[in-house]
C-alpha positions in Angstrom: 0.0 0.0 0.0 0.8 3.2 -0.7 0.8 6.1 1.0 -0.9 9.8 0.5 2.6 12.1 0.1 1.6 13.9 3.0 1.9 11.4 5.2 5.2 9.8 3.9 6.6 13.3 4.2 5.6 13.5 7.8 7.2 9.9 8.2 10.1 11.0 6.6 10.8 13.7 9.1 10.2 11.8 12.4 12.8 9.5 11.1 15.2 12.4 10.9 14.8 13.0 14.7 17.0 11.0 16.9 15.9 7.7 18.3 13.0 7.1 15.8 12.8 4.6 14.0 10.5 3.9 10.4 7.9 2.4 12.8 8.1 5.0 15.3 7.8 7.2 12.5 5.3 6.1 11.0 3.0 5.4 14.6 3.5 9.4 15.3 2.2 10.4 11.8 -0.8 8.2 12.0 -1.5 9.5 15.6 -1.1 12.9 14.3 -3.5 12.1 11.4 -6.2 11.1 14.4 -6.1 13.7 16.6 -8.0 17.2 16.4 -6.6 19.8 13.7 -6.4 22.3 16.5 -3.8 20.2 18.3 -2.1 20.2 15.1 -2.0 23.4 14.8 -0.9 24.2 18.4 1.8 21.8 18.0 3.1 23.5 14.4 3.2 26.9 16.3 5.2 25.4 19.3 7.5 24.1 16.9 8.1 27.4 14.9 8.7 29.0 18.1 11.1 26.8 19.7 13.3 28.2 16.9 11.9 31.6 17.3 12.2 32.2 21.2 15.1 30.3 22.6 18.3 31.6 22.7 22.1 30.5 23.5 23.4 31.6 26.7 26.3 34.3 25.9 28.2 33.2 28.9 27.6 29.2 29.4 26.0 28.6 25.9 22.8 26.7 27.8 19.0 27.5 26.8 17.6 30.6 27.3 14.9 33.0 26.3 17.1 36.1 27.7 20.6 36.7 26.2 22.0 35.2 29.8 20.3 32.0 31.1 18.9 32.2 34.5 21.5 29.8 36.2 24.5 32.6 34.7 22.2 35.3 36.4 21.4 34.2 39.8 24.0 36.1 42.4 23.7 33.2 44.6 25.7 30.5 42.2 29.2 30.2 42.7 31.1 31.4 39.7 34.2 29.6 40.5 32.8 26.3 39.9 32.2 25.1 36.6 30.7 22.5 35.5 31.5 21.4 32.3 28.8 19.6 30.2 28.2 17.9 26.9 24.6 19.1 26.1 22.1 21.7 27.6 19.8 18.7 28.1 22.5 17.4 31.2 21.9 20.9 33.1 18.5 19.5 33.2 19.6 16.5 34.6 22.0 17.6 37.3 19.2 20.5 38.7 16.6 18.2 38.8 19.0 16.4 41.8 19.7 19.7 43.6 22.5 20.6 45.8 24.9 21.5 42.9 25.0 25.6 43.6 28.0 26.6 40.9 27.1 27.3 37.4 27.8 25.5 34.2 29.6 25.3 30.5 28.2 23.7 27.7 30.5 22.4 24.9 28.0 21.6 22.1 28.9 17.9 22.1 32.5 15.6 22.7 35.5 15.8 20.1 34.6 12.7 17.7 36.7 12.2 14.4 34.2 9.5 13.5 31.7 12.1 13.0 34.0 14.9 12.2 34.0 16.9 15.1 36.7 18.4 16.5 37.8 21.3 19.2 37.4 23.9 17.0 33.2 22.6 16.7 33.3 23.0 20.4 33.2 25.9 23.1 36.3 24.7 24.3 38.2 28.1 23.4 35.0 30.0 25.0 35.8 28.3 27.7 39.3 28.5 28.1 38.4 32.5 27.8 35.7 32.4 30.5 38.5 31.0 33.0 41.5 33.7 32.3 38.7 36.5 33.2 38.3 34.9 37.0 40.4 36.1 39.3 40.0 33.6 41.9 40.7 30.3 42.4 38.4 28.3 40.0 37.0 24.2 40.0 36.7 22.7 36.8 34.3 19.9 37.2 34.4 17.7 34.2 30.9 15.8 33.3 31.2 15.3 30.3 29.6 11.5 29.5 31.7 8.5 30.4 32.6 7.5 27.2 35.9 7.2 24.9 34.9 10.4 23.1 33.7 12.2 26.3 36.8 11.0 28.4 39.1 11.9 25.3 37.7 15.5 24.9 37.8 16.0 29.4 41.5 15.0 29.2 42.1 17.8 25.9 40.6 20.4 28.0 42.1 18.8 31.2 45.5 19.6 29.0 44.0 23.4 27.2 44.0 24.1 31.0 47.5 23.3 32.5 49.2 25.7 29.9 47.0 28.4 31.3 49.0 31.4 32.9 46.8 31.6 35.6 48.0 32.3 39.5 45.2 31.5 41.5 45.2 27.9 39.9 42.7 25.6 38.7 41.6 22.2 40.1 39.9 20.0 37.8 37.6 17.3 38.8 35.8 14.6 36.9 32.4 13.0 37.7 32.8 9.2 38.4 31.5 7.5 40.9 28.0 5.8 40.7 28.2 6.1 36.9 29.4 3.3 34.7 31.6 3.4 31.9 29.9 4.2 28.7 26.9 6.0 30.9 25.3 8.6 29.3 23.9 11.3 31.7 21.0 12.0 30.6 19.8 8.2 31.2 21.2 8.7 34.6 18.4 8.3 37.8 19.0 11.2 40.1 20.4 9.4 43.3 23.2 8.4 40.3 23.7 11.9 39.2 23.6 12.3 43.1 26.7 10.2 43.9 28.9 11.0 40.5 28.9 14.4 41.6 29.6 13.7 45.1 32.3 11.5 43.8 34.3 13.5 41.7 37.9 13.1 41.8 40.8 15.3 40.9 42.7 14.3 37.5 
């Protein structure tokens, strides 16, 4: 059987999203299909404003609908410990445990040949900057996932960081403990995210 254009096109483009499959795919477009037009519609406006009303952080490069994020603007985070993070998505995870009260850098993903990505893809020089305008002694928490590519890119910027001229110094930790190799945060239950950063260890 086939099917009307409109839907294959639909099907197409849930298969473009991560994690769906043709079956997924193709069980979204036929809910779609079912439901009220006017959830369509609301749902094609929320799309076309996700692209329309959230912003990058200038400062940690998170989500935001203000040029700096809320976590960037609260007076009550400690700015001298970073966390560093893959994705905006592992912010989410980490506040949803609590407790963590310094503030965070995204990097836009892991240095991965494979998939041609390298430093220069990441915010690893905007981050490097964001450290020589501190003038106090700084913690570089590294959570980036516990993978080869996320251990290889915490170990780069683990090295960017030692040839830093920077007086006050600069202890870097790395998340580990609770979380097995290959774990990828945003998977991780919170009394897991709980313990890894609890955990940490200098490297």
């Amino acid at each position: 059987m086939k099917l009307p254009k409109a839907i294959e096109e639909v099907i197409n483009n849930f298969e473009r999203l991560p994690g769906i499959g043709p079956k997924s795919a193709g069980r979204l477009a036929f809910y779609l299909l079912n439901v009220p037009q006017d959830y369509n519609q609301q749902f094609g406006e929320v799309l076309i404003n996700l692209k329309k009303k959230v912003k990058i952080c200038r400062q940690c490069f998170s989500v935001t609908e203000k040029e700096i994020c809320e976590i960037c603007s609260d007076v009550g985070r400690n700015k001298f410990q970073i966390c560093v993070v893959e994705r905006a998505l592992d912010i989410v995870a980490f506040e949803s445990v609590g407790g963590y009260k310094g503030v965070y850098h995204v990097l836009g993903g892991v240095i991965n040949p494979l998939e041609h990505v390298g430093p220069e893809e990441l915010k690893i020089g905007e981050l490097i900057e964001r450290l020589e305008k501190l003038d106090e002694k700084v913690e570089i928490i590294m959570a980036t996932n516990l993978t080869m590519e996320g251990e290889a890119t915490a170990l780069y910027i683990k090295n960017k960081i030692e040839k830093m001229n920077n007086k006050n110094g600069i202890l870097i930790t790395r998340i580990g403990s609770g979380l097995p190799m290959g774990a990828d945060l945003g998977y991780a239950d919170q009394a897991t995210l709980s313990r890894a950063m609890d955990g940490r260890r200098e490297i």
